[in-house]
LUMKOL-994305 format. One record per residue (C-alpha): x negated, z, y. Coordinates in steps of 0.2 Angstrom, whole numbers, padded with zeros to 4 digits, always signed. Layout:
N
XZY/...
END
This chain:
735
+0413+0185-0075/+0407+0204-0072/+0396+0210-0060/+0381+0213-0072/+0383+0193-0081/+0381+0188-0062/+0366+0196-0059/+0359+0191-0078/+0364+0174-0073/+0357+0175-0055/+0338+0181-0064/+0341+0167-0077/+0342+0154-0062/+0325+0161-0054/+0316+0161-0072/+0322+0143-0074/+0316+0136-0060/+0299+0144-0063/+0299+0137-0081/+0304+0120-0076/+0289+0119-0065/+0279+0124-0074/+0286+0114-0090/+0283+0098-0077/+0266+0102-0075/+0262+0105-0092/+0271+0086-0095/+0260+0077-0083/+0242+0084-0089/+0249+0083-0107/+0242+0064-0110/+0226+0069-0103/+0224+0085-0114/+0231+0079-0129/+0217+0088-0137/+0219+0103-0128/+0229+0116-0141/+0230+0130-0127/+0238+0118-0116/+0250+0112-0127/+0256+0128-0133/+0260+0134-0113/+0268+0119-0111/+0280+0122-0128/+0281+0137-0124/+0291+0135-0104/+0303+0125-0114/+0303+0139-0128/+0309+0150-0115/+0318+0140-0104/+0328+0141-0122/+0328+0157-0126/+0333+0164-0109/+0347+0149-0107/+0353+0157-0124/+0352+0173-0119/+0366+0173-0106/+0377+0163-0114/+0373+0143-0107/+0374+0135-0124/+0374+0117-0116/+0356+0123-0106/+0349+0128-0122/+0353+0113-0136/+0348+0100-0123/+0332+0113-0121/+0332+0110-0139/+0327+0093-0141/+0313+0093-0126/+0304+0110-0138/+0308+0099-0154/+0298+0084-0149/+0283+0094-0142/+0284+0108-0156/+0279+0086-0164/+0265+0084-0152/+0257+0101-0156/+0258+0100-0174/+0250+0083-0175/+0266+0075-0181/+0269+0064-0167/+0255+0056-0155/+0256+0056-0136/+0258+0039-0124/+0266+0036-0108/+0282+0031-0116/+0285+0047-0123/+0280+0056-0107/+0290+0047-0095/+0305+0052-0110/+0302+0070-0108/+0299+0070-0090/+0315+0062-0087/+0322+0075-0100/+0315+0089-0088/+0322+0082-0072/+0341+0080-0081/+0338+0100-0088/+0333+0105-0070/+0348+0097-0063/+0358+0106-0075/+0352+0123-0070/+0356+0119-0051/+0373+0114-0055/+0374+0128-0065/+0368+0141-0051/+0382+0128-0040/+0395+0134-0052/+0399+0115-0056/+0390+0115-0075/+0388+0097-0079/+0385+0091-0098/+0368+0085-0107/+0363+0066-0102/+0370+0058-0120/+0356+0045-0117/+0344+0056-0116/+0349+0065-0131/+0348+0050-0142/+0331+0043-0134/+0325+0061-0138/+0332+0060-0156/+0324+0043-0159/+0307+0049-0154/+0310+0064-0166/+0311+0048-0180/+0319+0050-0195/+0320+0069-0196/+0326+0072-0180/+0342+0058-0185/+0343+0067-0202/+0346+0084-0193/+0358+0077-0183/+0368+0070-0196/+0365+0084-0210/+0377+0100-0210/+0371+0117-0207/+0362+0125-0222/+0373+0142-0228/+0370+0159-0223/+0372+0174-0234/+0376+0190-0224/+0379+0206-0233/+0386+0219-0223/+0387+0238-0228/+0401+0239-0216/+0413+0229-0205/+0402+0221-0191/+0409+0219-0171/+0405+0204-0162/+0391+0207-0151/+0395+0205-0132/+0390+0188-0126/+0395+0169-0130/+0387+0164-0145/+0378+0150-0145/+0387+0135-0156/+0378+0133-0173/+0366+0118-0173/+0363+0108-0186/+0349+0116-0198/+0337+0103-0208/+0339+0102-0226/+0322+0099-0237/+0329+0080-0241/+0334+0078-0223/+0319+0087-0213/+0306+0077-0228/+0301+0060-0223/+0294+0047-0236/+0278+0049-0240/+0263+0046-0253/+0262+0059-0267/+0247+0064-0260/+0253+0068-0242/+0265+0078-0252/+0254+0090-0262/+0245+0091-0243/+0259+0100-0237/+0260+0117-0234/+0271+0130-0246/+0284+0140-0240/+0283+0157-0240/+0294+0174-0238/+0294+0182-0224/+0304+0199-0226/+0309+0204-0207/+0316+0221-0200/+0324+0219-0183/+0329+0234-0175/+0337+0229-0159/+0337+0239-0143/+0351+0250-0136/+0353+0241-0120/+0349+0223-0125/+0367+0218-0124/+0368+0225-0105/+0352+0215-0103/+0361+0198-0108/+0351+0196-0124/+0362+0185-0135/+0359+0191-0153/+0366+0177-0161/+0357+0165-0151/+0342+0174-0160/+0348+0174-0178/+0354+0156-0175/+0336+0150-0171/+0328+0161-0183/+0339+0151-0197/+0331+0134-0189/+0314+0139-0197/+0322+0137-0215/+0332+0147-0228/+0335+0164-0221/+0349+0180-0228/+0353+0193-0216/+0358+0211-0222/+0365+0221-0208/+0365+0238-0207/+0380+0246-0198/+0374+0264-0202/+0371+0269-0185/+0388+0262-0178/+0398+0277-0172/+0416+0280-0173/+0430+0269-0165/+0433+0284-0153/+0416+0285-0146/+0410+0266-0147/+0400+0260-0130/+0405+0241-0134/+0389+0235-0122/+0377+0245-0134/+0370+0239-0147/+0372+0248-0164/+0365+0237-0178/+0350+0233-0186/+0345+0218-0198/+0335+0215-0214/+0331+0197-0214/+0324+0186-0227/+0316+0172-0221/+0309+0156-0232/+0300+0144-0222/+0284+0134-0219/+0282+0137-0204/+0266+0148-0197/+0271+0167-0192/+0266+0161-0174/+0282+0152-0172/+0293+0167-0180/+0285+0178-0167/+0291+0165-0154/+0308+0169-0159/+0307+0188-0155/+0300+0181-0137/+0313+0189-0127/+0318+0204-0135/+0318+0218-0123/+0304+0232-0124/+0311+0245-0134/+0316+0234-0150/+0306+0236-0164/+0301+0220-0178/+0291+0221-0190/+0286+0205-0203/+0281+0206-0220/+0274+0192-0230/+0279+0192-0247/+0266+0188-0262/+0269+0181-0278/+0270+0196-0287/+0285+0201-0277/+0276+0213-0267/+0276+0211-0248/+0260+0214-0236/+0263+0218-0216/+0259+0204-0207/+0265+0210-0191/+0276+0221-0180/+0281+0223-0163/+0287+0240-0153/+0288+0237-0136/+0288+0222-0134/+0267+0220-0141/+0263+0213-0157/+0251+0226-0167/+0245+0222-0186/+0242+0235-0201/+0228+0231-0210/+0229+0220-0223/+0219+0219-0242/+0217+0201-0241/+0216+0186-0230/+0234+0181-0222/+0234+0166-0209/+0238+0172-0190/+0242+0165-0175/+0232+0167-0162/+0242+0179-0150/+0243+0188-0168/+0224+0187-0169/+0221+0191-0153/+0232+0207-0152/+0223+0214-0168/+0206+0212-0159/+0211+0220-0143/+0218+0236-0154/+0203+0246-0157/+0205+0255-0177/+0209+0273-0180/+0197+0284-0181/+0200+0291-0201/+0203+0311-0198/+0192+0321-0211/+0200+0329-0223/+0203+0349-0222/+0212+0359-0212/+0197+0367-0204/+0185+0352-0200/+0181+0350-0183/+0190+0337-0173/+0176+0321-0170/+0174+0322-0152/+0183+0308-0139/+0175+0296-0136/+0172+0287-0119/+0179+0273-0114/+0183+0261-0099/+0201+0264-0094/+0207+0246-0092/+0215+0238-0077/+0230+0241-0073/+0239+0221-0072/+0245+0219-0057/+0265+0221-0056/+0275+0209-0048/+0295+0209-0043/+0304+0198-0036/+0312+0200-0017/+0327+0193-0007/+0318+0180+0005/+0331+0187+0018/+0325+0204+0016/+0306+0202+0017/+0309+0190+0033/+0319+0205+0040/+0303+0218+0035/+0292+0205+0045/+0302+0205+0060/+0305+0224+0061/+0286+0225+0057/+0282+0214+0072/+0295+0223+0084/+0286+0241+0081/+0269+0232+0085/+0279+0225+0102/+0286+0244+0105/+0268+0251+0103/+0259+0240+0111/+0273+0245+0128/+0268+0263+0124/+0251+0258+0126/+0253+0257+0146/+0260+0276+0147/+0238+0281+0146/+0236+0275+0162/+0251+0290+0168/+0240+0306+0172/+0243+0322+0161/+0246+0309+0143/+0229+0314+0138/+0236+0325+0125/+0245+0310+0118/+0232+0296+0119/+0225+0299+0101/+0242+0298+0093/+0248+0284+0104/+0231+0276+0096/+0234+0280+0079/+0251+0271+0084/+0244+0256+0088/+0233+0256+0072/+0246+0261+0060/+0259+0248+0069/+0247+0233+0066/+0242+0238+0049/+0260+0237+0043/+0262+0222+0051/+0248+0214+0045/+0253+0219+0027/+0271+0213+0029/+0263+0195+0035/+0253+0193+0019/+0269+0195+0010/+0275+0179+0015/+0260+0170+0013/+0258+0158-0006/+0243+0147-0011/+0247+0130-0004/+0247+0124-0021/+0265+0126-0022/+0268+0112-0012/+0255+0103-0019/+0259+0105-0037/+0275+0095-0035/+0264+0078-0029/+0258+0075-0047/+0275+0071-0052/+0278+0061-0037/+0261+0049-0038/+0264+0045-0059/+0284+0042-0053/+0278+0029-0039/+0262+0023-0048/+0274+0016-0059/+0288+0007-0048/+0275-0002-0037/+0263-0006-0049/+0247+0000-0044/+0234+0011-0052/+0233+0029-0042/+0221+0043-0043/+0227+0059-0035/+0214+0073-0028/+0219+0092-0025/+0208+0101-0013/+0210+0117-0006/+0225+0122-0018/+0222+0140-0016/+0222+0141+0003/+0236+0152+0008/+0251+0148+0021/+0268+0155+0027/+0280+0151+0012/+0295+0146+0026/+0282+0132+0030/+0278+0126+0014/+0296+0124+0009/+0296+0114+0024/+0281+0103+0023/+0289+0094+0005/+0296+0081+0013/+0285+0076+0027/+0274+0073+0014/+0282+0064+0002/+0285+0051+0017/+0266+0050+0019/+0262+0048+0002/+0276+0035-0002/+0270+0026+0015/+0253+0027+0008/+0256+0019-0010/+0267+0007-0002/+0257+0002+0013/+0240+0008+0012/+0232+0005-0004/+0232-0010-0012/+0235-0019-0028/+0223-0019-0042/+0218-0036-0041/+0213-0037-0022/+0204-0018-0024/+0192-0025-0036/+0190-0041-0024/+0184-0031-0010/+0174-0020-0021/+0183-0005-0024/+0188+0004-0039/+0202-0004-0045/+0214+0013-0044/+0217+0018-0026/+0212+0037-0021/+0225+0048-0015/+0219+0063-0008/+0225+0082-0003/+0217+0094+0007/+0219+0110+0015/+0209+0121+0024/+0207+0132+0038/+0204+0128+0057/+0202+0143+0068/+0217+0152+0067/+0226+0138+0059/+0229+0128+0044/+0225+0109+0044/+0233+0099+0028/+0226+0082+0026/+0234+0068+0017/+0220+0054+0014/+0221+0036+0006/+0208+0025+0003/+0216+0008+0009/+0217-0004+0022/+0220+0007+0037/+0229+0004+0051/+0235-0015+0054/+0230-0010+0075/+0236-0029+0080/+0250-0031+0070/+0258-0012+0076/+0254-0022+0095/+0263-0035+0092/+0278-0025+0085/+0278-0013+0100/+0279-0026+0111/+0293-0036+0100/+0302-0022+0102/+0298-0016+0122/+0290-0001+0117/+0272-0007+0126/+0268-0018+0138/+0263-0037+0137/+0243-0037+0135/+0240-0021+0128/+0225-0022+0118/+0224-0013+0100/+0213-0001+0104/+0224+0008+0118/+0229+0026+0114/+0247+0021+0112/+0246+0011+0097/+0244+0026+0085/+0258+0036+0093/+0268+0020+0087/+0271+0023+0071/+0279+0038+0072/+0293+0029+0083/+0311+0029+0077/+0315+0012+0069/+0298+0008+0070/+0291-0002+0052/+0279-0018+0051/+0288-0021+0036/+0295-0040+0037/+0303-0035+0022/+0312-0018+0012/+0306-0013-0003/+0311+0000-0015/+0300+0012-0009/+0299+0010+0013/+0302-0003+0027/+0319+0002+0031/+0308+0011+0048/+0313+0030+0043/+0299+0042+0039/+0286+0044+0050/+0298+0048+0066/+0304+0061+0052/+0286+0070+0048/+0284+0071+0068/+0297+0081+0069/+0297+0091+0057/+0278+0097+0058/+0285+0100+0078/+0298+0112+0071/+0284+0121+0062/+0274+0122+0078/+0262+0111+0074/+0256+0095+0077/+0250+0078+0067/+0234+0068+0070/+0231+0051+0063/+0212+0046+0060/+0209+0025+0053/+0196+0014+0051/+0202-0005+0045/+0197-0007+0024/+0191+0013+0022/+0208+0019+0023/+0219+0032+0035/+0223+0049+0038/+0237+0061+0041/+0231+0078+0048/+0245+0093+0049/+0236+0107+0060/+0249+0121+0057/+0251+0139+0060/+0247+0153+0046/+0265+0160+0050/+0281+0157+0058/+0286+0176+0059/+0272+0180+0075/+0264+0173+0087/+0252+0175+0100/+0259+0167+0120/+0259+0167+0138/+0273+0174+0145/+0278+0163+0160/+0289+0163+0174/+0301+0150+0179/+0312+0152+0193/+0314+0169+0191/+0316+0168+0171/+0303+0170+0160/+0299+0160+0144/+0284+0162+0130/+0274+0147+0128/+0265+0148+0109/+0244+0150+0115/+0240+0139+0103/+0247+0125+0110/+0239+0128+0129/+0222+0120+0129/+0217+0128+0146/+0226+0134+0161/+0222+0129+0179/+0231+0132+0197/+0236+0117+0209/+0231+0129+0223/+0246+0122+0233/+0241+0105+0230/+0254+0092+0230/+0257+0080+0216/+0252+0062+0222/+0263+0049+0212/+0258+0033+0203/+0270+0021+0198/+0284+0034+0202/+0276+0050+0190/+0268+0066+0197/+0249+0066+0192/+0235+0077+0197/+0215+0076+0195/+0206+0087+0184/+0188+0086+0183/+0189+0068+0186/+0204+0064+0173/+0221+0061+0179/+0234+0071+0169/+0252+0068+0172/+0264+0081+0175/+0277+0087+0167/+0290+0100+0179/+0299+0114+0171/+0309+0117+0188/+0314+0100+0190/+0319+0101+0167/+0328+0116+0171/+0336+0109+0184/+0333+0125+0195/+0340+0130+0212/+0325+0133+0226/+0309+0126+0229/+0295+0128+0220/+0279+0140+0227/+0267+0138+0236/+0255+0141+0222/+0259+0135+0204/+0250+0135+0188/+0248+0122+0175/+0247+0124+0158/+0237+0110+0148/+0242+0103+0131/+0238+0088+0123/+0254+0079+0115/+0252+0059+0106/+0230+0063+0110/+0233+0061+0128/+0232+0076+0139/+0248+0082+0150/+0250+0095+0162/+0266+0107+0162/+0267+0118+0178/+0277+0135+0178/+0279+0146+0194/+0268+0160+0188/+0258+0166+0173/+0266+0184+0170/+0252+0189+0154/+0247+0187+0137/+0260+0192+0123/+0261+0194+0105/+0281+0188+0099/+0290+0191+0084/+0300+0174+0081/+0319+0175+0079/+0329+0161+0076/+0342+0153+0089/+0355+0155+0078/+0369+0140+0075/+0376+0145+0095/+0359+0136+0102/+0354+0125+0089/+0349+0109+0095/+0340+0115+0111/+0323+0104+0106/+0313+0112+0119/+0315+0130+0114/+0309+0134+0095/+0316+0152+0095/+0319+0169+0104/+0310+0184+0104/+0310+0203+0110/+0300+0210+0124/+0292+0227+0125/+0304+0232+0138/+0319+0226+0129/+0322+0208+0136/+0324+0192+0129/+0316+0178+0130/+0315+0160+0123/+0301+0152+0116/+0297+0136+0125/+0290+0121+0113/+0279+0110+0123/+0277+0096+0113/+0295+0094+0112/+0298+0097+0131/+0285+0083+0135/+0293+0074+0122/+0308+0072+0134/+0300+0071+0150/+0294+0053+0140/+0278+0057+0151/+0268+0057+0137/+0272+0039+0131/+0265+0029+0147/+0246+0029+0149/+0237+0037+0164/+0227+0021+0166/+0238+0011+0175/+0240+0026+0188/+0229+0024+0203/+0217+0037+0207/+0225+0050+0220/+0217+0065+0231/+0227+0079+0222/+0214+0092+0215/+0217+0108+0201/+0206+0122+0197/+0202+0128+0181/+0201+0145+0176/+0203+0156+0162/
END
């Protein structure tokens, strides 16, 4: 395969997955719109394209199975075939095969169409869609003013075309006179030059035109040049096309989808004198119509493009008459182009972009050296235009949060159905925007808390009505901002948390004490144990203890944190509080015997000294008093296993891990930082305490200290302070 079908291929691959989510979309509202005609015609339309681009570089398989998901809904929209569950899940299904196709496809291990799907999509196609299975193609006639060269590209293999006794099922006499007549459509397709370099599939094209009924193609080689000075990737012919259907000049058009710009169409209608009127034609890719004498049916992207084309202004006749002065109108907005960017790339943009702010904000300190007056302004200007950029390349990476919540539709109907209960599934806050590295991330976690939810939470018709509830459960999703931070909520409305039966299973399995009560702070912190479940029993959908230890972590690696909130019969919640982005952060740079570290600002709640206070113990673990509250103590000279002892005077640096608040003490707050993130690479991976390395101004680098994760090992955080006995030892807060 040539460079130029790998990069064709490679385009095909990002379209595709574009399509497919949105064809899944279209799926799941399709029962609930059934009477929606705009929505039904985006949704046939992603699998029109999916089609039509599949075609278009050569992935025949791709595009027949593609075939019979357009077939069944091109049904639904014209009325011939109803909408139910049944028929959803079948198309759904259908989707989530045709994805996996173009996955393996981008793998470069193609698998084939699913047969059973196939059939199950040929019997909802009825009789028709059986009789065009079993019926050979109808003929062709080409006529050709000269020999023809194969066009570059695989063809696509013929499918089987509906004969009139084959595509007609039986009906009354009447139904039959209802019927619509065939007309003839005369068609001139002037391909352009470089459609064939663009991967355009020509016979795919004429294939699909012959679907629509009896069609005869002339092709005109006039403009094909000698043997000597042929270009085999240009495209030299043209086509006169007569085309017999019943179909409405909406779905020719749909045909000519893909064409590239510079191709020119144009349609004719014939009338039953012979003569032919314009209906339409295309240059460029738009769809323009001539005026007509009498009334022809349009589509509506037809109808619409007539109306957005403004008449010509008839010229009067004369040599001499004065041109009819311009006259003024609004210059419309330009649409807003967008291209498509390597991920790699722009993360390396937003890293250089942070660097430069690092390197001007180190220049900053050269005003305080006497005789740089001179230079202050541009050392200003520096700073402005350094953060400007930076800024900009951070709202690159930033998408709605709806592209991670768009995929939970799919995931609710799927589970609704295997556990039997009715669900209801509300979007909030789709449009708040977040780091596209973290919403990648955040998929998983969250299908854990929602399959937790539907499996756990929220109960079964039955019992809902019983205790006065709506008989569907409520599944919600919400996102908003916090400060300087994003906090996704996932929300059911079920039985809450079970606070004495997650007791009695933390103390059947010795992670709490004998006697601890239910409302102790541990118990929530529980559930996100390893191995932890108060399933008795596994069900298809949780219990085997593996999820919630899973979202912990995961959230930790995006530098944030989970909350829970519950109340007993309203129901629970799961709050993510995360950052806006991965790539920058503000911290503290802090100095640990003799290295120095950065500890993310957002997770130190306050900052106070010890003042040469010693750490009393209780029950064998360091602790100090602040303002009245013990807070245990978590040393990064004793984690780090550093030579020395500590100084006189150390700080601490409060955060607040499992809702219980923990001190971490460092030898010396060096100042505040702003940090470009890099990642450890695969050397270092696996250091849980460090979530990345980043630049200094002054060249040096330092590593990015997690607190969470290093209280997390200190196992500090999992004992609670009220068992300690008070001590003496004192901190000071300060800011």
């Amino acid at each position: 395969m040539s460079s130029a079908e790998d990069r064709f291929r490679e385009m095909f691959h990002e379209e595709a997955r574009e399509l497919l989510i949105g064809l899944e979309e279209g799926l799941m509202d399709l029962e609930r719109r059934r009477g929606d005609r705009a929505h039904l015609d985006r949704t046939f339309r992603a699998a029109h394209s999916l089609k039509g681009a599949a075609a278009m570089v050569g992935l025949g398989a791709i595009a027949e199975f593609t075939h019979g998901i357009e077939a069944v809904l091109d049904r639904i929209r014209s009325g011939a075939m109803g909408v139910d569950s049944e028929i959803i899940s079948c198309l759904l299904e259908a989707r989530d095969h045709l994805a996996a196709m173009v996955e393996a496809e981008a793998a470069h291990s193609p698998i084939p169409p699913s047969s059973e799907l196939v059939a199950r999509l040929a019997d909802l196609l009825g009789e028709s869609g059986r009789a065009a299975a079993a019926e050979p193609p109808a003929p062709v006639a080409v006529v050709a003013s000269a020999p023809e060269r194969e066009p570059v590209g695989a063809p696509l293999p013929a499918r089987k075309s509906r004969s009139k006794k084959a595509s007609t099922p039986r009906r009354s006499r009447a139904r039959q006179k209802a019927e619509p007549k065939a007309g003839q459509y005369q068609i001139l397709l002037r391909p352009g030059p470089d459609i064939l370099r663009r991967g355009v599939n020509m016979a795919g094209i004429l294939d699909e035109l012959r679907e629509l009924g009896e069609l005869e193609l002339v092709a005109d080689t006039s403009d094909v040049p000698g043997i000597d000075s042929i270009d085999p990737e240009r495209s030299y012919l043209s086509w006169q096309i007569t085309l017999t259907t019943t179909v409405p000049l909406e779905r020719i058009e749909e045909v000519f989808l893909f064409l590239a710009m510079d191709s020119e169409i144009k349609i004719r209608l014939a009338t039953e004198t012979g003569e032919t009127e314009p209906v339409g034609t295309s240059a460029g890719g738009l769809v323009q119509l001539a005026a007509i004498p009498r009334q022809v049916t349009e589509s509506p992207a037809v109808a619409r493009a007539r109306s957005e084309t403004p008449p010509p202004t008839p010229t009067p006749p004369g040599p001499s008459a004065p041109a009819p002065p311009p006259t003024p109108t609004a210059t419309p907005p330009r649409p807003h182009a967008r291209i498509r960017v390597d991920a790699a790339q722009l993360d390396d943009l937003v890293g250089l972009a942070g660097e430069l702010v690092v390197l001007s904000d180190n220049l900053m300190g050269l005003r305080e050296h006497r005789g740089i007056d001179a230079w202050s302004h541009a050392l200003e200007a520096l700073e402005r235009v350094s953060r400007q950029i930076r800024d900009t390349t951070l709202e690159l990476r930033m998408v709605p949060v709806d592209e991670l919540f768009s995929r939970f539709p799919r995931v609710v109907r799927d589970l609704s159905d295997r556990s039997g209960k009715e669900i209801d599934l509300k979007i909030v806050g789709q449009d708040t925007r977040l780091d596209r590295t973290i919403v990648e991330r955040l998929a998983d976690p969250m299908i854990h808390l929602i399959r937790n939810a539907v499996d756990h939470a929220l109960e079964p018709p039955d019992e809902r009505v019983a205790r006065g509830k709506p008989r569907a459960g409520r599944i919600t999703l919400t996102a908003g901002h916090e400060g300087d931070r994003v906090a996704i909520r996932v929300e059911d409305d079920g039985r809450g948390l079970d606070r004495e039966k997650i007791v009695r299973k933390g103390i059947a399995l010795r992670m709490v004490p004998t006697g601890t009560p239910p409302d102790d702070p541990r118990v929530v912190s529980l559930i996100f144990e390893p191995g932890f479940s108060t399933r008795d029993s596994v069900t298809e959908l949780s219990g085997r203890g593996v999820g919630l230890d899973v979202v912990r972590d995961a959230v930790r690696a995006l530098r944030g944190g989970v909350s829970v909130e519950s109340m007993p019969g309203k129901g629970t919640a799961f709050v993510f509080r995360l950052p806006l982005t991965l790539a920058l952060i503000d911290g503290l740079l802090v100095e640990i015997a003799g290295g120095r570290f950065v500890v993310p600002l957002a997770q130190v709640e306050e900052c106070v000294s010890l003042q040469g206070a010693q750490s009393a113990l209780a029950e064998g673990r360091p602790c100090v008093a602040v303002r009245g509250e013990l807070v245990p103590v978590v040393s990064l000279r004793t984690l780090f296993h550093a030579d020395g002892s500590a100084p006189a005077r150390q700080e601490l640096l409060l955060t607040r891990h499992a809702g219980q608040r923990v001190g971490v003490a460092v030898d010396r707050l060096v100042g505040r930082v702003q940090a470009v993130i890099q990642s450890l690479g695969e050397g270092l991976y696996g250091l849980g305490r460090f979530s990345g390395a980043t630049i200094l101004g002054d060249g040096a680098v330092s590593l990015i200290l997690d607190l969470s994760a290093v209280v997390s090992e200190s196992r500090l955080a999992e004992r609670s302070v009220r068992s300690y006995r008070p001590v003496a030892a004192q901190a000071e807060s300060y800011s």
